[in-house]
N, C-alpha and C positions, 0 to 999 in steps of 0.2 A: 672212573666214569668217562673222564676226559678221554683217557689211552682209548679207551674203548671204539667211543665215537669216532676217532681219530683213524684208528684199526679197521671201521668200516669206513669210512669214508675213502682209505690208498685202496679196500678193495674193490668200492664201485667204482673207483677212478680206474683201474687196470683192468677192469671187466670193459669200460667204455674204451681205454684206448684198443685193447685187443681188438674189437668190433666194429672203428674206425680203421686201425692199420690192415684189418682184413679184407673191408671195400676197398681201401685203396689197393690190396693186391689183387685181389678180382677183376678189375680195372685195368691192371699191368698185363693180367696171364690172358685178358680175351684175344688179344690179335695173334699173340704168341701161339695160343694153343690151336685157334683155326687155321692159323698157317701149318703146324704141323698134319691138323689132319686133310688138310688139301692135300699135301705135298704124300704124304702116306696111301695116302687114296688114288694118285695119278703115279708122276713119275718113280717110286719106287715100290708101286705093282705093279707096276709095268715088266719091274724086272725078273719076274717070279711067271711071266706070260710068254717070253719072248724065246724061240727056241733057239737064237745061238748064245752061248755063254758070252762071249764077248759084248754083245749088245744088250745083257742083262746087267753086266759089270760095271757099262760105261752108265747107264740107266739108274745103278743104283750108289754109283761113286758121285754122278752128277747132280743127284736128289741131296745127297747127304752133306754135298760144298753148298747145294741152296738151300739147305735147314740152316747149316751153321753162318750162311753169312746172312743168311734173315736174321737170325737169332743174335749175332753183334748189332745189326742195325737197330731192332727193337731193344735191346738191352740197353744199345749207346743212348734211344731217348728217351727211355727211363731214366735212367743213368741222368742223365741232362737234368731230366723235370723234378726229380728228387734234388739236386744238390739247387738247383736254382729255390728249391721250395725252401730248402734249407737254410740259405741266405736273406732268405724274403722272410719267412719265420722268424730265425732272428734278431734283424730291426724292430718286429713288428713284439715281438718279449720285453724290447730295450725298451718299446714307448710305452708298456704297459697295456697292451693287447690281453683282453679275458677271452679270446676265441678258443671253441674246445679244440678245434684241429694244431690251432698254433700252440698251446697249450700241452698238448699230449704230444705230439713232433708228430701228426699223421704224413704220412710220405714223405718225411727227411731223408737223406741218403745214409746207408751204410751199407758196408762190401755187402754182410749178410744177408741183405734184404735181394742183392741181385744174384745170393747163392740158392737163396730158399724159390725163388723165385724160378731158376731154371730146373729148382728140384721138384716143386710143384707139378710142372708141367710131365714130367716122368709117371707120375704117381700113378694114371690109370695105367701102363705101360706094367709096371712093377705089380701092381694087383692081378691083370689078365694073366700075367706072364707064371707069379707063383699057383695061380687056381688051373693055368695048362700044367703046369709041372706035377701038377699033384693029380689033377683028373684031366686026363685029356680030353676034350669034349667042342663040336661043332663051333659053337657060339663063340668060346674065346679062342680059338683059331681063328674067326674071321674078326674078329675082333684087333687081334693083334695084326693080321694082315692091311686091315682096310683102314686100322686108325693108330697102328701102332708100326707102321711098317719101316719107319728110319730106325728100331729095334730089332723087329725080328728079322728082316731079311738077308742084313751079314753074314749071320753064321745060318742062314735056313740052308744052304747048300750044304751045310758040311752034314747034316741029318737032326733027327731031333734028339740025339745025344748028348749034342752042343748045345741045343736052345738056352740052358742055365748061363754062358755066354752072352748072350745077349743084354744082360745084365754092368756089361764093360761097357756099352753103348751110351749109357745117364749118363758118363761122360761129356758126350755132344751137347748138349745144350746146356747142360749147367756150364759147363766151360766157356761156350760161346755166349749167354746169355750174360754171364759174370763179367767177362771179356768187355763186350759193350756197354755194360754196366759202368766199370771203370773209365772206361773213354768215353763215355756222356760226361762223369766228372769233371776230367780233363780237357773235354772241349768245351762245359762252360767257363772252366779255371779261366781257362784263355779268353774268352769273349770277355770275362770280367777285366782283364788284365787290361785288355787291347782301348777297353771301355774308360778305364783309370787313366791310362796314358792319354787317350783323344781329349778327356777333359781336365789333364794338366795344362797338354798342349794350347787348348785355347783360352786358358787363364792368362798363359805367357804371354799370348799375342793381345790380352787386354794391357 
């Protein structure tokens, strides 16, 4: 009877952390994802407008350096805000904190979270893209044009032969997003460090 209780009670715990760790990713993917669809919606339709190839190239090589070094920057403070929670978490186990987030590690850091996180953000990309592949139709062409366009537009030049290509693309942000993800780590490592050292420092000079 005990096992039992016991049995339900790790299940409503993992049903709640799931649906805490899932706002907190909701929370990660909103600036991420509207910058992608700004960026999709201006400068790389731009490139798909513009009659010389050259200035659709540069249009669409210069969208896709500013997806990804968006995508480090939001990633790096993510990255940041997860390990700093992770440290502050913690403390806060050690003193005997009952809070459900500190509790279940809502928003602690690990690599995964800044892999699923760039993967997320694909996912409408990945659905338009297999339902063009399969039926061609209006709605997900402009779909994938106007909100998916750091995907489709690479290979739009070579025909829609190639579109299954565009699929090499998830590359970019999850990479990028992961990338920052790691170096938010990194840069709070450091602030901690710089942090320890300043208040050794002025013990000494007590």
């Amino acid at each position: 009877m005990e096992d039992e209780i016991k049995s339900e009670q790790t299940a409503v715990d993992l049903k709640r952390k799931v649906l805490l760790e899932t706002k907190n990713f909701l929370i990660d993917l909103a600036f991420p994802f509207m910058l992608m669809l700004v960026i999709s919606a201006t400068i790389l339709s731009y490139a798909s407008y513009a009659d010389d190839l050259a200035v659709s190239l540069i249009a669409l090589i210069g969208g896709e350096i500013m997806l990804a070094g968006a995508l480090v920057i939001f990633g790096r403070a993510n990255g940041s805000t997860a390990y700093n929670k992770t440290m502050l978490n913690a403390q806060k186990r050690e003193l005997g904190s009952t809070d459900e987030k500190v509790i279940c590690r809502t928003g602690e850091y690990a690599i995964w979270k800044g892999v699923l996180i760039g993967f997320i953000l694909c996912v409408p990309f990945i659905i338009f893209q297999i339902i063009e592949l399969c039926v061609h139709n209006v709605v997900t062409s402009f779909c994938l044009q106007y909100m998916c366009g750091w995907a489709y537009f690479p290979f739009h030049y070579f025909g829609t032969s190639y579109q299954a290509l565009g699929f090499i693309m998830i590359i970019l942000p999850v990479g990028a997003h992961t990338l920052g993800y790691h170096l938010g780590k990194l840069k709070r490592l450091k602030a901690k460090e710089y942090e320890e050292t300043n208040a050794k420092g002025k013990r000494r000079r007590k």
